[in-house]
C-alpha positions in Angstrom: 0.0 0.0 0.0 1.1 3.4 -0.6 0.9 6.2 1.7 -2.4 7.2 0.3 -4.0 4.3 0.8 -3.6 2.9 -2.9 -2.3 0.0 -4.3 1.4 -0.3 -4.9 1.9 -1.1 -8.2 5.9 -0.9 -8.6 5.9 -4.8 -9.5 3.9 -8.0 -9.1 4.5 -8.8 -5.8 3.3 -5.5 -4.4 -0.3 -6.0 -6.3 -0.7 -9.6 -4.5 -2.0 -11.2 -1.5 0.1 -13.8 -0.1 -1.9 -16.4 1.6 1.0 -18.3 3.4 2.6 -15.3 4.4 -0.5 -14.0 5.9 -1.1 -16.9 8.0 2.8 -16.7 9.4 1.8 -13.5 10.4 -1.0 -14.3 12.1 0.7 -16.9 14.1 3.0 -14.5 15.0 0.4 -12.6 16.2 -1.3 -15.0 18.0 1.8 -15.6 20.3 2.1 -12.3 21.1 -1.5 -11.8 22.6 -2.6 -10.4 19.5 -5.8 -12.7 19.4 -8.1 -10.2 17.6 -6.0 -9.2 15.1 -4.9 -12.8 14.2 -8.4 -13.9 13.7 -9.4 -11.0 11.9 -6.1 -11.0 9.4 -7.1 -14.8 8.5 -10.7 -14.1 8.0 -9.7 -11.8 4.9 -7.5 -14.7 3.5 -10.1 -17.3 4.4 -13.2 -15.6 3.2 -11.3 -14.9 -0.3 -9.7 -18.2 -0.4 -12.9 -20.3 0.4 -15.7 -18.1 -0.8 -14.8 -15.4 -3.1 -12.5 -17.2 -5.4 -13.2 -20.7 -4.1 -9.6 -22.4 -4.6 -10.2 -25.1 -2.1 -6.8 -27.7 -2.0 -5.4 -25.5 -4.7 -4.6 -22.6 -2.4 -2.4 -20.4 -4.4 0.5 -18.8 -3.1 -0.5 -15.4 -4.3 -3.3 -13.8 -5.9 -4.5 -10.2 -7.4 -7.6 -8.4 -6.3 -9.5 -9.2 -10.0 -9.0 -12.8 -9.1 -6.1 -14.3 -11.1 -3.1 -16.3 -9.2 0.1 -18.2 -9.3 1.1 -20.9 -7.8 -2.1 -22.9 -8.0 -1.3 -25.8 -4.5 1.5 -23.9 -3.4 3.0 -25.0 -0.3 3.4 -21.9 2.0 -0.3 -21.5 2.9 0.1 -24.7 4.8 2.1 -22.6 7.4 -1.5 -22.1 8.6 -0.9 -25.0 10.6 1.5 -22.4 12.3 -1.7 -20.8 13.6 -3.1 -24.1 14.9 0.6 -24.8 17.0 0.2 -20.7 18.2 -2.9 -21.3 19.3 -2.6 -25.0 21.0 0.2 -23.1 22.9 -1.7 -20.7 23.9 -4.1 -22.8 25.4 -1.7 -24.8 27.4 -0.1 -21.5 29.1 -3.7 -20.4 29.9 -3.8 -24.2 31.7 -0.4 -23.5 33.6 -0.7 -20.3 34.7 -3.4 -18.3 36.8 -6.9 -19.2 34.8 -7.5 -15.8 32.9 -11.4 -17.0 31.6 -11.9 -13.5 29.7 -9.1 -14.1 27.2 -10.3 -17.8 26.7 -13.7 -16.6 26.0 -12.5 -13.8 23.4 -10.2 -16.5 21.7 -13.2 -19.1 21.5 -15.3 -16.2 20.6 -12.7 -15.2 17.6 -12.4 -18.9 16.3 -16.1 -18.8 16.2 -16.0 -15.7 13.9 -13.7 -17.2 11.7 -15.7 -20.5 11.1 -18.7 -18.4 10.3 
C-alpha cells in the first residue's frame, strides 16, 4: 500500500495477496496476545480463499484483487498449521498459569468468527 492508501503497483508482488505469508503472520500474532488481530487477518484470506474465489486444495500462493493467481497448491499456505501450533500453545499456558477466563472466551469467541 502506498501512503495514500492505494495499491502499490511498482511490480507484481506489491499488487498480490500472499496467503501463506499472511497466516505466518497471524501466528506470530497469535503468540504475542494479538488474538483479535490474528483472527481478523485470516478471515480476509479465508473468506477470499474459500468463498470469493473458491480455490479449495489448490490454495495459491498469491493472488490479485480481480482474481487471477500463481502458484495454484503452493505450499506456503500450509504454514496455517503455524496458527493451529500458536494457538494449542496458547491454550496450554492459559492451563499453567493463573486461569484468565476473559481471554479464553475472546479466543473461542474469535475462532467462532472465523468459522462463520
Amino acid at each position: 500500500m502506498r501512503p495514500n492508501g492505494a495499491v502499490d503497483e511498482m511490480c507484481m508482488q506489491s499488487k498480490e495477496v500472499w496467503t501463506g505469508t499472511t497466516y505466518a503472520v497471524a501466528a506470530a500474532m497469535l503468540q504475542v496476545g494479538l488474538e483479535d488481530e490474528a483472527f481478523k487477518t485470516m478471515k480476509g484470506v479465508i473468506d477470499t480463499t474459500y468463498t470469493t474465489h473458491g480455490y479449495m486444495f489448490q490454495t495459491p500462493e498469491a493472488w490479485l484483487a480481480n482474481g487471477s493467481f500463481r502458484s495454484c497448491s503452493y505450499m506456503r499456505p500450509l504454514s496455517v498449521w503455524a496458527v493451529q501450533w500458536a494457538y494449542d500453545n496458547a491454550q496450554k499456558q492459559l492451563a499453567t498459569d493463573e486461569f484468565d477466563q476473559e481471554l479464553e472466551a475472546k479466543m473461542k469467541a474469535n475462532i467462532q468468527a472465523v468459522k462463520k
